[in-house]
C-alpha positions in Angstrom: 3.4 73.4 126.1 6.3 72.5 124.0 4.7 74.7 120.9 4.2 77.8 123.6 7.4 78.0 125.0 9.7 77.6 121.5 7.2 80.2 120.1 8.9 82.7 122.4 12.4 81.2 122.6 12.5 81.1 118.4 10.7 84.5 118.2 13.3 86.4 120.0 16.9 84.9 118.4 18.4 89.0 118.1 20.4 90.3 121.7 22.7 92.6 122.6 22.3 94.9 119.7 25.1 97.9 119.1 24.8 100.3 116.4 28.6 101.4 115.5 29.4 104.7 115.4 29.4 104.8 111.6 25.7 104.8 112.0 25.5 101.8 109.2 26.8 98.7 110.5 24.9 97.5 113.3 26.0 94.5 115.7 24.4 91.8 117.2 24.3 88.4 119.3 22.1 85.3 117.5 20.9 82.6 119.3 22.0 79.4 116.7 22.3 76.1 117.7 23.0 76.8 121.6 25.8 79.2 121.0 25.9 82.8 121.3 26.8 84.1 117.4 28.2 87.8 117.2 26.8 89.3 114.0 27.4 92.2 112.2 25.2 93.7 109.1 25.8 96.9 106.9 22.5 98.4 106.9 23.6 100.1 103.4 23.2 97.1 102.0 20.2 95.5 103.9 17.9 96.2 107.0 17.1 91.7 107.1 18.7 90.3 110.5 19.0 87.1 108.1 21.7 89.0 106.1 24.6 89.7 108.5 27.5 88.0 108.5 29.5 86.5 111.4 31.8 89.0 113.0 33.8 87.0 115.5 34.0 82.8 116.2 33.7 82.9 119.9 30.6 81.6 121.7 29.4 84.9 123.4 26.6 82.6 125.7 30.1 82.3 127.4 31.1 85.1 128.2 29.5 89.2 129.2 29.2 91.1 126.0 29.2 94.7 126.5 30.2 96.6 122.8 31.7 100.3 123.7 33.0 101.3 120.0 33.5 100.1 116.6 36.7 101.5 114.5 35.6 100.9 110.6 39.1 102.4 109.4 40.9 100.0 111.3 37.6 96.9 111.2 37.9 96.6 114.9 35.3 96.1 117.2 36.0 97.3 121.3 33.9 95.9 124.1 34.1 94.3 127.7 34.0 91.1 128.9 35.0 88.0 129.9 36.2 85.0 129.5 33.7 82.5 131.6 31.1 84.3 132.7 32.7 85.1 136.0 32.4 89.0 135.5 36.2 89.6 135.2 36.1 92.4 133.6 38.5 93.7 130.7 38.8 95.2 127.5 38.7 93.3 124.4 39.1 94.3 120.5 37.4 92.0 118.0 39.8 92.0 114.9 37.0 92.0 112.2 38.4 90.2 109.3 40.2 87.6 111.1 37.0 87.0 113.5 39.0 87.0 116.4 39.2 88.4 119.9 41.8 89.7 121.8 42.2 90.8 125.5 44.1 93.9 125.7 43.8 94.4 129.7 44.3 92.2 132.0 43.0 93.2 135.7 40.5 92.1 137.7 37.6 94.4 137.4 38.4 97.3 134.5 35.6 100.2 135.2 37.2 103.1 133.6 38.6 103.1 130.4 39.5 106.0 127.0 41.4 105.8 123.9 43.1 109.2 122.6 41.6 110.6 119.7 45.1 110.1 117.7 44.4 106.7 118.9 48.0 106.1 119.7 47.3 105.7 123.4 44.9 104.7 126.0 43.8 105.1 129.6 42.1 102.1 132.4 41.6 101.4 135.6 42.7 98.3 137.2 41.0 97.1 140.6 43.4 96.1 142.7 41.8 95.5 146.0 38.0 96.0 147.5 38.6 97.1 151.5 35.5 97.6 154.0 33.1 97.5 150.5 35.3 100.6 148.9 37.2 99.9 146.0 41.3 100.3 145.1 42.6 101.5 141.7 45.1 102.3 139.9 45.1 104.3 136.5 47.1 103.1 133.7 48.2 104.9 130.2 49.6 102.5 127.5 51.6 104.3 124.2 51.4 102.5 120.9 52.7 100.9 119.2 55.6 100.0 122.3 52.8 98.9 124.1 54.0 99.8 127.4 52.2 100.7 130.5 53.1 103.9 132.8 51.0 104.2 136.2 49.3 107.9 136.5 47.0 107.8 139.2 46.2 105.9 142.3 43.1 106.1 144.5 43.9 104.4 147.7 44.8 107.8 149.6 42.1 109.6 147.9 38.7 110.6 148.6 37.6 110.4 145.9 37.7 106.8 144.0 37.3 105.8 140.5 34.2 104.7 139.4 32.5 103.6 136.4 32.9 105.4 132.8 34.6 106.5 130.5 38.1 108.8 130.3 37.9 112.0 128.0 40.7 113.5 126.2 41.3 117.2 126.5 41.1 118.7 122.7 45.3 119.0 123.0 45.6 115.4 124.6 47.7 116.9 127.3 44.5 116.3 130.0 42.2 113.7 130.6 38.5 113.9 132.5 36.8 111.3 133.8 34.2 110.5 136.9 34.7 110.0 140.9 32.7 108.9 143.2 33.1 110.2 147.1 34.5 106.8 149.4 32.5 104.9 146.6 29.2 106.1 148.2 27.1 106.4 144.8 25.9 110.2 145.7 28.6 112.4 145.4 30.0 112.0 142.0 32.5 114.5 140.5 34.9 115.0 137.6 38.6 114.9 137.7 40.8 116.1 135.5 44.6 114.9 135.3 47.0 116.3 133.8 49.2 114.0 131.7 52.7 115.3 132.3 52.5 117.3 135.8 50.1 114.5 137.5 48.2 117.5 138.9 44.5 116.7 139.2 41.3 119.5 139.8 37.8 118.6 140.7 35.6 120.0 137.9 32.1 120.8 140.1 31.2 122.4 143.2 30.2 119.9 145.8 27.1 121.8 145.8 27.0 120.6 142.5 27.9 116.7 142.9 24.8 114.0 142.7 24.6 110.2 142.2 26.0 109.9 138.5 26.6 112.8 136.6 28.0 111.6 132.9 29.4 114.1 130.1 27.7 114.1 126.5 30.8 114.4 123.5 34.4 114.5 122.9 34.8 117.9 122.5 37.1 119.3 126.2 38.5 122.6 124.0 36.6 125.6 126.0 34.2 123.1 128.5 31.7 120.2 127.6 28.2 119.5 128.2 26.9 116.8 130.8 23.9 115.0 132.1 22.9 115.8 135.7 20.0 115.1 138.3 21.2 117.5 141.0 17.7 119.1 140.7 15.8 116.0 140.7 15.6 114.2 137.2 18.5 114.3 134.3 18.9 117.6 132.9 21.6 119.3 130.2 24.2 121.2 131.6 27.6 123.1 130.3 30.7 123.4 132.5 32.8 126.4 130.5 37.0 125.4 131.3 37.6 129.5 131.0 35.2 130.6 133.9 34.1 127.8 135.4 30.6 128.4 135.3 28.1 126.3 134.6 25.2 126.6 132.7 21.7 124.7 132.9 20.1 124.1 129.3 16.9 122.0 130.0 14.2 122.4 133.4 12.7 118.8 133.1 10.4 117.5 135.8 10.1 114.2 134.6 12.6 111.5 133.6 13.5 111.1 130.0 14.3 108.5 127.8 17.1 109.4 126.0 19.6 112.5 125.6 21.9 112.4 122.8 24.8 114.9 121.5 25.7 114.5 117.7 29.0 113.5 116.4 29.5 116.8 115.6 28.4 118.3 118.9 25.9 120.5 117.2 22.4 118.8 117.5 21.1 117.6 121.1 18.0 115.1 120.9 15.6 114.8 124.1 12.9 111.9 124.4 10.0 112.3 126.8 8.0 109.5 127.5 4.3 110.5 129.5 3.1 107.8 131.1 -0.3 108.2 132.2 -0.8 109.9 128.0 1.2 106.9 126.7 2.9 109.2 124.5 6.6 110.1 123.7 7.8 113.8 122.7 10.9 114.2 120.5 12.7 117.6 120.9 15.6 118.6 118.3 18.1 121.5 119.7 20.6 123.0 117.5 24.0 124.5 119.5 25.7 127.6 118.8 28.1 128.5 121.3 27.6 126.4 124.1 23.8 127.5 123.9 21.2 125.1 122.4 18.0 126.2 121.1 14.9 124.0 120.3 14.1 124.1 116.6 12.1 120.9 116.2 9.3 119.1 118.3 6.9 116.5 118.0 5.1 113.5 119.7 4.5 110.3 119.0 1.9 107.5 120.7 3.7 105.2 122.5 6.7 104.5 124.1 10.2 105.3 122.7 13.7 105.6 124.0 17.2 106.7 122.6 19.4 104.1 120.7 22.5 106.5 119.4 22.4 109.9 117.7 25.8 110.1 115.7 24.7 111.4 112.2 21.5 109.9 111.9 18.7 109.4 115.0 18.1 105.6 116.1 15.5 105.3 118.2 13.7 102.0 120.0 10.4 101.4 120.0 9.1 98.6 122.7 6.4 98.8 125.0 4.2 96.4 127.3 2.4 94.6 123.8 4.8 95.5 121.1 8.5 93.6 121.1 11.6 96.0 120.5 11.7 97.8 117.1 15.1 99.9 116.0 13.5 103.1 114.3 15.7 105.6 112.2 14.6 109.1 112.3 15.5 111.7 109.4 16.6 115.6 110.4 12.8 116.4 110.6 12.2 113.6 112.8 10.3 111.7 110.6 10.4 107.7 110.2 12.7 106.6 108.0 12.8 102.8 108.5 11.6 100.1 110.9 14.1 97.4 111.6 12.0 94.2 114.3 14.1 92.8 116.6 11.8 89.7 116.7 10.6 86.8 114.6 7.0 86.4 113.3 4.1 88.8 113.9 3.7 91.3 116.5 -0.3 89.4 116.5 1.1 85.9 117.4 3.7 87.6 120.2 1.2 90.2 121.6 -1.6 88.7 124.2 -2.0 91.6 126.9 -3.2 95.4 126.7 -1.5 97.5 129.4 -2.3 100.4 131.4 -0.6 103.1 133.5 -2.1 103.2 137.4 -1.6 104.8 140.9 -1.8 102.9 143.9 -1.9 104.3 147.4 0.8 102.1 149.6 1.0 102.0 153.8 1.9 105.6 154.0 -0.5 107.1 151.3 2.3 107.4 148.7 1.0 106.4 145.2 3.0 103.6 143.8 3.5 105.0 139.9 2.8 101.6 137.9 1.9 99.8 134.7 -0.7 96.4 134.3 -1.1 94.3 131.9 -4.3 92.2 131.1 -5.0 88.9 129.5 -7.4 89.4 126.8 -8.9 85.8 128.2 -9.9 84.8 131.6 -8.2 86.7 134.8 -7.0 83.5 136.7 -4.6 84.9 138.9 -1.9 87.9 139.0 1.8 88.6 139.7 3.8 91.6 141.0 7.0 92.4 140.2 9.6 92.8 143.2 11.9 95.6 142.0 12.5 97.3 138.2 9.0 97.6 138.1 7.0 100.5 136.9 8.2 100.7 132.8 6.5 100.4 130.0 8.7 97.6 128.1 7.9 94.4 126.5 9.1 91.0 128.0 8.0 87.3 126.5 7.5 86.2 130.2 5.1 88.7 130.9 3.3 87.9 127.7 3.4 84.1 128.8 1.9 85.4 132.1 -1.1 86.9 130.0 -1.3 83.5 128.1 -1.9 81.7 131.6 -4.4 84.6 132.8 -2.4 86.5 135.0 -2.5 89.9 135.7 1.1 91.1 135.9 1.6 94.5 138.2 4.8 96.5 137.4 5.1 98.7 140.1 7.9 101.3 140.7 8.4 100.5 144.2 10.3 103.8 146.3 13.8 102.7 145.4 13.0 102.8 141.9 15.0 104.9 139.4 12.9 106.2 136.9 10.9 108.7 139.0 13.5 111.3 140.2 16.0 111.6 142.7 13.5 111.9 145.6 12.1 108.6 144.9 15.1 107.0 143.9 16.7 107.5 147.2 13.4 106.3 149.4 15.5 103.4 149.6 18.6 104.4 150.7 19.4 102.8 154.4 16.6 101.0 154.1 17.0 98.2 152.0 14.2 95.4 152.2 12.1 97.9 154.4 9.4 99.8 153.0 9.8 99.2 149.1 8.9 95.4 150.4 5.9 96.9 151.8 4.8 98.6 149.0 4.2 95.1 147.5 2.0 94.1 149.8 -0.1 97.1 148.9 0.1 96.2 145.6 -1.4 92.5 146.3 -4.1 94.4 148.0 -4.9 96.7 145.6 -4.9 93.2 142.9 -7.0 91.4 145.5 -9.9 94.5 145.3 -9.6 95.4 141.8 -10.1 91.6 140.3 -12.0 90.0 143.3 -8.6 87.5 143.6 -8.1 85.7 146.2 -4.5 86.1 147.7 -3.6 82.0 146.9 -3.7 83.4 143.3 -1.2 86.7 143.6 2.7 85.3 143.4 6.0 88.5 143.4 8.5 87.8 140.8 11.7 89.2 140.4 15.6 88.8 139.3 19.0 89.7 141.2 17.8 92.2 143.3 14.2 91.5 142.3 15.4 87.9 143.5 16.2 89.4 146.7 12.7 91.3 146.9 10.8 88.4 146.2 12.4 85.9 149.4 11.9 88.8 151.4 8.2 89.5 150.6 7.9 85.7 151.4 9.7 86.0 154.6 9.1 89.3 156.1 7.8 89.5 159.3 4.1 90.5 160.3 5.1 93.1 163.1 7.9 94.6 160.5 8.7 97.8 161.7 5.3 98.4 163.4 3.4 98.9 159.8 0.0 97.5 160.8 -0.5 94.9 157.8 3.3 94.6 156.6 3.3 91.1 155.3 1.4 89.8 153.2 0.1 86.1 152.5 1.5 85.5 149.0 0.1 82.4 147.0 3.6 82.1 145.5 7.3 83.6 144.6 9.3 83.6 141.3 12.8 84.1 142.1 15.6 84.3 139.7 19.0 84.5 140.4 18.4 86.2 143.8 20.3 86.2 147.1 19.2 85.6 150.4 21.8 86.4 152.9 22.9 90.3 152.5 26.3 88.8 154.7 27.2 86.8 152.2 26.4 89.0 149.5 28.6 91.6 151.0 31.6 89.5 151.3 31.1 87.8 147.6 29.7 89.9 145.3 31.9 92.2 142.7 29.6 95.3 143.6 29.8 95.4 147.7 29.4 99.4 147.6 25.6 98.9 145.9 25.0 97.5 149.3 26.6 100.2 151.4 24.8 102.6 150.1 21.4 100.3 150.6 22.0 99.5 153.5 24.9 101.2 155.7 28.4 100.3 156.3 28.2 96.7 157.3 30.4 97.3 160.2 28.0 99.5 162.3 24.7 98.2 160.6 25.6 93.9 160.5 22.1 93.4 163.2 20.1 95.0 159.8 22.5 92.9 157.4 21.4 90.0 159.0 18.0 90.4 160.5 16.7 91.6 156.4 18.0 88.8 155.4 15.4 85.8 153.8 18.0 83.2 155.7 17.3 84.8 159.0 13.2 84.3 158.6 13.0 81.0 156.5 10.5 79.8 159.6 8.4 82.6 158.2 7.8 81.3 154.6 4.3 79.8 153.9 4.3 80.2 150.0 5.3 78.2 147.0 8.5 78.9 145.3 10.3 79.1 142.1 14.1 79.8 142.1 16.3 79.6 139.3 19.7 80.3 139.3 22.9 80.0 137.4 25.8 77.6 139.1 28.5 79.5 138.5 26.8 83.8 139.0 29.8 85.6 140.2 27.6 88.7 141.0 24.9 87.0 143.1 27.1 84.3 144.0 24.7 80.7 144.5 25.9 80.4 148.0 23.0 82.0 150.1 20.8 80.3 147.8 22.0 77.0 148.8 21.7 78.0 152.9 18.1 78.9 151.7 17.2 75.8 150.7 19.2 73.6 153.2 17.7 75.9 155.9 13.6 75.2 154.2 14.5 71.7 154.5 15.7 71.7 158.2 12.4 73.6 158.6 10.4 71.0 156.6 9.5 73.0 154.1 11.0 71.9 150.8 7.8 70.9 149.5 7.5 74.6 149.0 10.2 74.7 146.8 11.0 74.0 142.6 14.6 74.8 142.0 16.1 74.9 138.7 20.2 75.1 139.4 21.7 75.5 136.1 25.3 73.9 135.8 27.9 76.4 134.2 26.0 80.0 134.2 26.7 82.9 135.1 23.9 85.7 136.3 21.8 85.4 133.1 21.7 82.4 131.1 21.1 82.1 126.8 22.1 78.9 126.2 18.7 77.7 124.1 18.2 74.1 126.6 18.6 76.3 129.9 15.8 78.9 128.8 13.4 75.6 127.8 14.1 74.0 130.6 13.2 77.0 132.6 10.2 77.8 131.1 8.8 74.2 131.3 9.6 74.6 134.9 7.9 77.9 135.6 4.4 76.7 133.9 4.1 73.8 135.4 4.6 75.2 138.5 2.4 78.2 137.7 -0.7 75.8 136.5 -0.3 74.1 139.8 -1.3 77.3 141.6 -4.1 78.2 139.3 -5.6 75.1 139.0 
């Protein structure tokens, strides 16, 4: 066992990668010795992992680690994060030649945040209160070098709230852009723009126009900009002209893509396709000429790929369900320049599945859009995953599933985001309902396919996939009068999950996500509680796993804990393997947590298939 799991844990060292916007020095965590080691190499000089040299001292298994944009004049490296792992969020710049951080907000959630292009001042939010799951901000400026901060905008009166994203600076710096989001409902998402010395403030698009997040591509704001939109059902290129306020559609896609990128110079746009059932990935090059693009280079490519950054050059990823994530640079024709692995060893050793894109018909007769994977040994057993199911993308634990003899069946569930808007939003309101019942149609279709017997099918799943998997367990046979709702699962993998949507509500940083799953908790708390695992712990008859970091601030470990005081008032602990790990936070690096963890989980995984 011990040679299978460090096989994995050693083979996989490279996290968090972030190419800088210089398109040559790329960043990224290493595993060493227990600690989390930010990295940085100049890929001028080298394209081995082995040669890049320490960026910053800090132990980044201790903190989030999101990188937003590297300054080579000034060596500087700006991302958000924490401090503990307790996802308060704030901007940090990591001086590079001193290797040291430095926390330049200081506010309990930062979501929103811009630097001028004269870089002499910035913009961020600062959270300063969550009400009836609807967030409060307040929008800052701060001059340099004074450093002081002058309040320009205030939500709490508004309709319209701050959300996530980045600000944009108008090309005279006198106006800034960035998104809103309608009583922090996650549908109707806008664009301000504020002006700097008035305070005036314009919504950008028609309400007609608004949808769940709209983004905008480049830095340009002189006569308009261009922006990413699903209004019509999956992301698309649009233009929004400042002089007549029309905008203009550029791409008709009817599929989701997996990648749109705007060059540095605003001139080149790159689209990635990725067909599933073809396994195949198209690559579409448009040059720009006055706001209008025009496609002047195509290809395709087997396999899956997706967009790293388009600056000057093209970075692309290559990763799919038996091949571990490659970084791929792509010259102006769209031809392979250089392979960079992410991974240790060969792709032979790391590689013990072949995959497949299927259809399954659920409760109502809607196919369930899905990929399998296959042991290339004996099929002992299978597992479904709860929710983020249905992509193509490599993961070592599935790979150690294949290695035990499971099937492992990625379905995109309705709720799922890759499929369009009309799929996407299956699962608004209903939230542990039908996407739950999809599952069990899933098992089915295992059970029939593979002649299994439903002792051998287990659900997985993390966070919300946590969720999903204690309510598969738990749900009710007369659920919503779907003949054939539950199903009798052989066992559950759940990591850091959460099992009361109460107590989720009340402690998690992201209450909204529930709203707009479930409703306003005010007028909807009977379907708070009553799709909650807590409420139906009576119903669990399966095994299961649960793993879960001590100290999670987003799934906080509290409902956790009633679920497992609550199985053994119902005398079931016997059902249970817990593995509670002391001082994490929602995902956990640290080299003796992920052992210990994986010893765990195949121990407990041979005792089913035995």
């Amino acid at each position: 066992m011990k040679e299978q799991i460090e096989k994995y844990l050693k083979s996989f060292p490279y996290i968090n990668d972030f190419l800088g916007e210089d398109d040559i020095t790329l960043f990224f965590q290493k595993i060493e010795s227990g600690k989390g080691v930010l990295r940085m190499l100049d890929l001028e000089r080298s394209d081995d992992l082995e040669d890049a040299i320490v960026a910053c001292d800090l132990d980044f298994n201790k903190r989030n680690f999101w990188p937003r944009k590297f300054f080579p004049e000034r060596n500087e490296l700006l991302y958000f994060g924490d401090d503990d792992n307790k996802e308060r969020i704030n901007a940090y710049v990591i001086d590079l030649n001193s290797r040291t951080s430095r926390k330049i907000t200081d506010s309990p959630y930062v979501a929103l945040f811009g630097i001028s292009p004269d870089r002499k001042r910035m913009v961020y939010s600062d959270r300063f209160n969550v009400k009836d799951g609807m967030y409060q901000h307040k929008l800052y400026i701060r001059s340099f070098p004074d450093g002081k901060d002058r309040e320009i905008y205030c939500d709490i009166d508004q309709d319209y709230k701050i959300t996530w994203g980045r600000v944009a600076f108008s090309h005279d710096q006198k106006k800034i852009y960035f998104g809103v989001d309608y009583q922090n409902q996650r549908q109707r998402m806008n664009f301000l723009e504020l002006d700097l010395e008035s305070g005036a403030t314009k919504l950008l698009l028609p309400k007609d126009q608004e949808c769940s997040f709209p983004y905008f591509k480049g830095d340009g704001f002189e006569r308009g900009f261009f922006y990413i939109s699903d209004i019509d059902g999956f992301e698309n290129i649009y233009h929004l002209d400042f002089k007549t306020n029309e905008i203009s559609q550029h791409t008709f896609l009817s599929e989701e893509n997996y990648g749109i990128g705007l060059s540095k110079n605003e001139k080149q746009f790159i689209l990635l396709e990725y067909d599933l059932k073809k396994d195949t990935t198209t690559f579409s090059l448009f040059d720009i000429d006055k706001n209008k693009i025009k496609l002047s280079k195509k290809l395709n490519r087997k396999s899956k790929y997706s967009l790293n950054s388009f600056y000057e050059s093209i970075w692309v990823y290559k990763n799919n369900l038996s091949i571990p994530n490659q970084i791929i640079e792509l010259d102006s024709n769209l031809e392979e320049i250089r392979t960079i692995n992410m991974f240790l060893g060969e792709v032979e050793q790391l590689s013990h599945n072949t995959y497949e894109y299927i259809e399954y018909e659920s409760f109502d007769g809607k196919k369930v859009p899905s990929f399998i994977t296959l042991p290339k040994g004996e099929v002992k057993g299978a597992v479904i995953t709860s929710f983020y199911g249905g992509s193509n993308a490599y993961s070592s634990r599935n790979q150690l599933y294949s290695e035990l003899g499971l099937v492992h069946l990625s379905p995109g569930v309705r709720g799922s985001s890759q499929f369009g808007k009309e799929w996407r939003e299956h699962i608004q309101g209903d939230l542990g309902g039908k996407e739950i019942v999809d599952l069990s149609w899933g098992a089915r279709y295992l059970e029939e396919r593979f002649g299994l017997d439903s002792s051998k099918i287990g659900v997985q799943g993390g966070s919300h996939g946590g969720y999903a998997v204690l309510r598969a367990l738990t749900l009710p046979q007369n659920y919503s009068d779907i003949k054939n709702a539950r199903y009798e699962w052989g066992f559950g993998l759940c990591w850091c999950g959460f099992a009361s949507l109460e107590h989720f509500y009340e402690t998690s940083n992201i209450p909204d996500w529930l709203v707009y799953m479930l409703g306003p908790i005010e007028e909807n708390r009977d379907r708070y509680i009553d799709r909650s695992p807590v409420s139906h712990v009576d119903k669990l008859s399966s095994k299961v796993f649960i793993s879960h970091g001590e100290n999670d601030s987003r799934v906080d470990i509290g409902s956790i804990n009633d679920f497992i005081h609550l199985c053994d008032k119902e005398k079931k602990s016997d059902l249970l393997t817990t593995h509670i790990v002391s001082g994490a936070g929602h995902s956990y690096n640290k080299y003796e947590d992920k052992y210990r963890d994986h010893e765990l989980l195949i121990n407990f995984l041979n005792s089913i298939l035995k």
